[in-house]
N, C-alpha and C positions, 0 to 999 in steps of 0.2 A: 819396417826395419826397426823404428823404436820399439815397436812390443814387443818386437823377438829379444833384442839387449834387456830391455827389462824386463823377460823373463826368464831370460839366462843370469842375468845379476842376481834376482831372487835366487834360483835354483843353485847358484854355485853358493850365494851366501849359505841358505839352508844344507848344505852340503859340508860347508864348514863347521856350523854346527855340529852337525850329527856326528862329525869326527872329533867333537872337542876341542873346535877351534884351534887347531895348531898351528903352528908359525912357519911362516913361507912354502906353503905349498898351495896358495892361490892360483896358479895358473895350473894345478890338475883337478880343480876342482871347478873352473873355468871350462875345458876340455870336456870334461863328463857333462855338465853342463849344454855345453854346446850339442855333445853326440844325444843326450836324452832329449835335444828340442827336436833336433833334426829327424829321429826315431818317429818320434811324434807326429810330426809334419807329415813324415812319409804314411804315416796309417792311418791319417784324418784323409789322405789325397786320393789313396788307395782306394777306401770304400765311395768315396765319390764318382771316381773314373767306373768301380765295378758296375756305379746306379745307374751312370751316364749310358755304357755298350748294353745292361740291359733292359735299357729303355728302347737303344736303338735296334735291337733283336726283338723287341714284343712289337714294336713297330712293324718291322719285317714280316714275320711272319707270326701273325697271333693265334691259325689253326693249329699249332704246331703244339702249343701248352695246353697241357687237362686243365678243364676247368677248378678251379679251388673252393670247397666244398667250407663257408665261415657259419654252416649250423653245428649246434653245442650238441655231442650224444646226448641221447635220451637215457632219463633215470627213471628205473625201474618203478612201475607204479604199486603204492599199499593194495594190498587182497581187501577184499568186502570187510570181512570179518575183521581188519586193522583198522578201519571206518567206520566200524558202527563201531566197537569195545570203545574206540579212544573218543566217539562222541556221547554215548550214554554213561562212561563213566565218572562222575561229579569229584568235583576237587577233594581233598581232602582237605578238613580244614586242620591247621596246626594248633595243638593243644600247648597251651600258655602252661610256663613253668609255677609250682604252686608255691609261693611266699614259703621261705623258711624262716620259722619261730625261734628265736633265740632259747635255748636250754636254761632252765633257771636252776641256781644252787640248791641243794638241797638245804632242809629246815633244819637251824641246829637245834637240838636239844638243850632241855636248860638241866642244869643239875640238882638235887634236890637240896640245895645250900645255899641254893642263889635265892634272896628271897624274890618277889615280886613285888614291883612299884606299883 
């Protein structure tokens, strides 16, 4: 009984959140609270009771169910010739990028006034 109050207090808190915390409407958000545990409960209890009647039905009568088949289909196998091409043919190897050279300025000309040192 305590887990179920503390998980309805959470639940109704985070409920007032999401609405923006408004003022004085705690007890409909109590209420939803309440019906979303209880929802809950009912469909946790549900699939237990279905596990329980059919445990007690494979019991009863186990000739009654096809057996269940837990092998994987089969994938299709490579042709010969997918088997040899993909073993004789050798990696490729990956060609390295070649260094790029920086571009140098062109040479200036000197003019015929300039003398020379």
């Amino acid at each position: 009984m305590a887990d179920s109050n503390e998980w309805i207090r959470n639940r109704a808190y985070a409920l007032w959140e999401e609405e923006g915390r408004p003022h004085g409407r705690d007890a409909e958000h109590w209420a939803r609270a309440c019906e979303e545990f209880e929802a809950q409960s009912e469909a946790t209890e549900k699939p237990a009771a279905a596990v329980t009647a059919s445990r007690t039905r494979k019991a009863a009568s186990p000739a009654t169910e096809a057996p269940v088949s837990t092998a994987e289909p089969k994938k299709p196998k490579a042709s010969a010739k997918t088997k040899t091409a993909t073993a004789k043919a050798p990696a490729k190897p990956v060609a390295e990028p070649k260094p790029v050279e920086p571009i140098a300025a062109p040479a200036r000309k000197r003019s015929a006034k300039t003398p020379v040192a």
